[in-house]
C-alpha positions in Angstrom: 6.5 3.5 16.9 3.9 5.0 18.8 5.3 8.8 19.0 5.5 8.1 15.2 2.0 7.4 14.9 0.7 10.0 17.2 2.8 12.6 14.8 0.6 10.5 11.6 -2.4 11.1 13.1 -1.8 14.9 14.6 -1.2 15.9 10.6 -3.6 13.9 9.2 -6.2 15.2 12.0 -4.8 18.9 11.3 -3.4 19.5 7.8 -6.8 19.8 5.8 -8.5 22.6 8.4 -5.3 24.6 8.0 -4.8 23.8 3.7 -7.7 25.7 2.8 -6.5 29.2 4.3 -3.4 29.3 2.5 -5.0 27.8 -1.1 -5.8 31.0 -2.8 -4.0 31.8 -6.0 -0.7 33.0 -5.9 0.3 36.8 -7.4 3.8 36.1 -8.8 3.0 34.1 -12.2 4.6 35.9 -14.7 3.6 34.6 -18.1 -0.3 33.9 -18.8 0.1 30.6 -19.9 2.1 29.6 -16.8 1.4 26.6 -14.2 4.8 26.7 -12.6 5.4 23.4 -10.7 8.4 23.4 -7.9 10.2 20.0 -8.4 11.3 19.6 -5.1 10.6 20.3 -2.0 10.7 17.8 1.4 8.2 18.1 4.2 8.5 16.2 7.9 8.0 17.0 11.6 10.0 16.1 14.4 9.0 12.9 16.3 9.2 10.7 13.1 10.8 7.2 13.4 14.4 8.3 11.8 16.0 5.8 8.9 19.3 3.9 11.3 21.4 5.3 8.9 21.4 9.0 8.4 23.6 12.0 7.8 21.3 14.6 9.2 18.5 14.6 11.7 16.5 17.8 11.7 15.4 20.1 14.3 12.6 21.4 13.3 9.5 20.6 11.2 8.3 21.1 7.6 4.4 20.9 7.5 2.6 20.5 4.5 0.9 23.7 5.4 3.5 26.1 5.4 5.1 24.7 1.5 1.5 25.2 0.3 1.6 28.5 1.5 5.0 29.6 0.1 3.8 28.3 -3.3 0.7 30.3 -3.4 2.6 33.4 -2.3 5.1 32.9 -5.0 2.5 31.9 -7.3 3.6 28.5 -7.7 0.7 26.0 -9.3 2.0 22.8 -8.5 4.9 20.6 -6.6 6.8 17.9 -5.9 7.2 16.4 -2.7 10.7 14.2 -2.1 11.1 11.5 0.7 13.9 12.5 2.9 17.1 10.2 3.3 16.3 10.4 7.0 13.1 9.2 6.9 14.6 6.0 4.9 11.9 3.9 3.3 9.0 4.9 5.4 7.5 6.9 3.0 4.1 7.0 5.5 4.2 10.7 6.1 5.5 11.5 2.1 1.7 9.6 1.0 0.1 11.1 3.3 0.7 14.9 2.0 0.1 13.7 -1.0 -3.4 12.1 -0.3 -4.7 16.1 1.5 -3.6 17.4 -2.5 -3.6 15.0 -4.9 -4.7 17.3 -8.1 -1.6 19.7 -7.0 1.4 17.4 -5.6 3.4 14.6 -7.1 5.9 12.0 -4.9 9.3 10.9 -5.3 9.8 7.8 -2.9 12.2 5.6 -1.6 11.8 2.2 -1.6 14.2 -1.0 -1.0 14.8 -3.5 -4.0 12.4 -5.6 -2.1 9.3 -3.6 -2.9 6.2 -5.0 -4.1 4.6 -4.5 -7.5 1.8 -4.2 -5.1 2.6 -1.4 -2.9 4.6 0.4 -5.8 1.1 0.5 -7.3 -0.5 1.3 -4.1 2.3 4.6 -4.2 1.4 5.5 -8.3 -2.6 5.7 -7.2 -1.4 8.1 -4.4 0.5 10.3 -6.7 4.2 9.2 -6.3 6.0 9.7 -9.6 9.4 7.8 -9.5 11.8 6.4 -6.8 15.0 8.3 -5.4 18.7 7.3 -5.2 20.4 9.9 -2.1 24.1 8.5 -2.5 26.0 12.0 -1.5 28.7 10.9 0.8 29.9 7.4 1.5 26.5 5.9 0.6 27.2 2.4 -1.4 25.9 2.0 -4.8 23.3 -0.2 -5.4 23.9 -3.5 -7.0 22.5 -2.9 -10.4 23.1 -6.5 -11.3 21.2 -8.0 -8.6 18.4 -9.7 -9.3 15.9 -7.8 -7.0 17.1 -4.2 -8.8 17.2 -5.2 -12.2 13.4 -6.5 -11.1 12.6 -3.3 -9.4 14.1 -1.2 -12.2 11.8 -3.0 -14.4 9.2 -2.3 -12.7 9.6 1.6 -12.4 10.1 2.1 -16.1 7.1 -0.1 -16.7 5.2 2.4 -14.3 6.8 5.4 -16.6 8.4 6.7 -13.5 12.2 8.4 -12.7 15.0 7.5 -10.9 15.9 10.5 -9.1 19.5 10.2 -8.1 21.6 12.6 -5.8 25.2 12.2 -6.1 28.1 13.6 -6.9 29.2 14.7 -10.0 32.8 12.6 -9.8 30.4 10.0 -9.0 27.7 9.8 -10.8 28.8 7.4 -13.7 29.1 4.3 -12.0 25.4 5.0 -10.8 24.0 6.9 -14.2 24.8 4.3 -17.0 23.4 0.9 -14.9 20.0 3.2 -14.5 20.2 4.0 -18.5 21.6 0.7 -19.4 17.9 -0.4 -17.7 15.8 1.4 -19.6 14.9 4.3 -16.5 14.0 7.6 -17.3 17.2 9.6 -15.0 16.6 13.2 -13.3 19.8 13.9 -11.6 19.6 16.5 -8.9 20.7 19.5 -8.2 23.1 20.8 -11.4 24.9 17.1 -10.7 26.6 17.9 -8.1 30.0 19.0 -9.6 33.3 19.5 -7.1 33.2 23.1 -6.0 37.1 23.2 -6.6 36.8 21.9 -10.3 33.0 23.6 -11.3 31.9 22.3 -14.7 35.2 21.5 -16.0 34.6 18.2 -13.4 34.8 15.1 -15.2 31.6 13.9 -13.6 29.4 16.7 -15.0 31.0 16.6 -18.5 29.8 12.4 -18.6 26.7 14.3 -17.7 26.6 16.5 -20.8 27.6 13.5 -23.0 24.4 11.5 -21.3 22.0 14.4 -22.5 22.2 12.5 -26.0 19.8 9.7 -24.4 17.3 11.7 -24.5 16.6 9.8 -20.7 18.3 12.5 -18.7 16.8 15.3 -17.3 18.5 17.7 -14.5 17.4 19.7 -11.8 18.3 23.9 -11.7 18.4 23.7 -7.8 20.2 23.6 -4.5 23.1 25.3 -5.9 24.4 26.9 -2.5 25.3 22.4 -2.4 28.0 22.9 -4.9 29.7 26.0 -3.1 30.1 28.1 -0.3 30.6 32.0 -0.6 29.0 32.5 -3.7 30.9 29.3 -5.9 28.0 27.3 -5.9 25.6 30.2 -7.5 28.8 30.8 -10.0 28.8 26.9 -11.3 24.8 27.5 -11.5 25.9 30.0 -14.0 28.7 28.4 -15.8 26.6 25.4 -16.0 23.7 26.8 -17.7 24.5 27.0 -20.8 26.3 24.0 -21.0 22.9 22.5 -20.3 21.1 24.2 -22.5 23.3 23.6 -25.4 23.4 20.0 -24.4 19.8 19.0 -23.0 17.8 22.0 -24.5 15.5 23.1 -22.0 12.8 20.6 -22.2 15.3 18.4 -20.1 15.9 20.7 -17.0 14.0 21.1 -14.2 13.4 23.9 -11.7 13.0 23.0 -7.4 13.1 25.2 -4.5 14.8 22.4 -2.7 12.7 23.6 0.2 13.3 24.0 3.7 17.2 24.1 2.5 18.3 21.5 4.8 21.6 21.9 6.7 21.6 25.2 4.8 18.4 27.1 6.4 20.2 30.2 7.3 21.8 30.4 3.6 18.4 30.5 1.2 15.0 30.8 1.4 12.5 30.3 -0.9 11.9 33.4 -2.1 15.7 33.7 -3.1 15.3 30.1 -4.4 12.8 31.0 -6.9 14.6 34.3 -7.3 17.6 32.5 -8.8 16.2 30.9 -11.6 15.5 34.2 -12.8 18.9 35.2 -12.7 20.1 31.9 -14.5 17.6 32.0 -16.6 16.3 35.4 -17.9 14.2 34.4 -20.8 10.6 34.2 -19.8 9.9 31.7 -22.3 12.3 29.7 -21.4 11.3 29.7 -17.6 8.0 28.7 -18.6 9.9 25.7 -20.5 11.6 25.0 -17.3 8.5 26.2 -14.7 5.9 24.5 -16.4 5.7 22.4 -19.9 8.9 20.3 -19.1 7.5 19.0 -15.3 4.1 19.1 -16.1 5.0 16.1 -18.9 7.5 14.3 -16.9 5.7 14.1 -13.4 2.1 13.4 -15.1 0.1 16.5 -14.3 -3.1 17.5 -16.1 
């Protein structure tokens, strides 16, 4: 606990001298009514007290510093910072980034169903936006019907927050319709996850489509190297697309960097993360749908 703290105190001490070099405005923004905001991006050091359960540990650190500086060189407004599953529900170092920029970041956090109205308020005054669900893998679903979820669930749509979940797409029903059936607004990430062998003709992804007509569903344009190696994962991105659009329109879909690409740092960047969304979407009016109008809404930016 005490390496943990010395790491709290070493960013908080540090992170607002080095902030203001990199906070210019960035050169990339495309369309003059544009405030693009990056929907998710996850920043920690090493030396953090580690969730028990975990499937990845990281080697290396993602400061606060060095996002801020990739958004201004890309010329990226605003972002959205995501608790990592391996920091479980210590979301200590999460609020603290968020407290150094509060005009330019939002929060997704993870919480237990045994949080507070208390300390969820105590998160929503320190700029955290919703709660996320990280079920990829053998992760157990929540018990929806328990009485300590169905309170907390309350609770986050009384707040106006999301439910972010990541799972996958073969998956995702037995977690998406308890989160609807309770009234949640749903962003699901990363283009749902589908199986790379079955691409959007998986039966998880098309109960996604059909779930676009709740008008509670909103899905992220990210991570697509997740859904694919050699190139399959940036050809579902493409298949997808307009199967989303059709079905969502584009005031439901989100853009992230998914930034620093964990387990899959020698694959992207964030350059060619920003890049793609070009390529799956070369309509400049519709990447400011995506960039800006749609996250500036849902995450509460002004």
């Amino acid at each position: 606990m005490k390496r943990r703290q010395f790491h709290m105190g070493v960013a908080s001490a540090i992170l607002p001298f080095l902030l203001p070099a990199c906070a210019g405005t960035g050169k990339r923004e495309e369309h003059p009514s544009m405030a693009a905001i990056d929907t998710h991006a996850h920043i920690f050091q090493r030396g953090l007290k580690l969730a028990n359960v975990r499937r990845y540990a990281p080697d290396h650190d993602a400061l606060l510093a060095d996002y801020i500086g990739m958004l201004d060189r890309q010329g990226i407004a605003r972002g959205v910072l995501v608790q990592p599953s391996f920091l479980g529900t210590d979301n200590s170092y999460l609020l603290a980034g968020l407290k150094l920029l509060p005009g330019r970041l939002r929060g997704i956090a993870v919480v237990g169903p045994d949080a507070t109205p208390a300390a969820l308020g105590a998160m929503q005054a320190a700029g955290i936006a919703g709660i996320r669900l990280n079920l990829v893998g053998n992760a157990a679903v929540p018990d929806f019907a328990d009485g300590r979820w169905r309170a907390l669930l309350r609770q986050v749509a009384d707040l106006g927050w999301q439910v972010e979940v990541h799972r996958e797409a073969g998956r995702l029903p037995a977690v998406l319709q308890p989160l609807l059936d309770a009234g949640v607004k749903v962003v699901v990430d990363h283009f749902g996850r589908p199986d790379p062998a079955l691409g959007v003709d998986d039966p998880g992804f098309r109960f996604l489509l059909d779930a676009a007509s709740t008008r509670r569903v909103w899905i992220k344009l990210s991570g697509a190297y997740r859904n694919g190696a050699g190139g399959r994962g940036q050809q579902i991105a493409l298949d997808a697309i307009p199967l989303l659009r059709h079905a969502f329109g584009m005031e439901r879909l989100l853009w992230g960097s998914d930034w620093p690409h964990t387990q899959f740092e020698n694959q992207a960047d964030y350059g060619s993360a920003r890049q793609a969304l070009d390529t799956w979407l070369p309509d400049p009016d519709e990447r400011r749908i995506v960039l800006a109008d749609t996250p500036k809404a849902l995450f509460g930016f002004t």
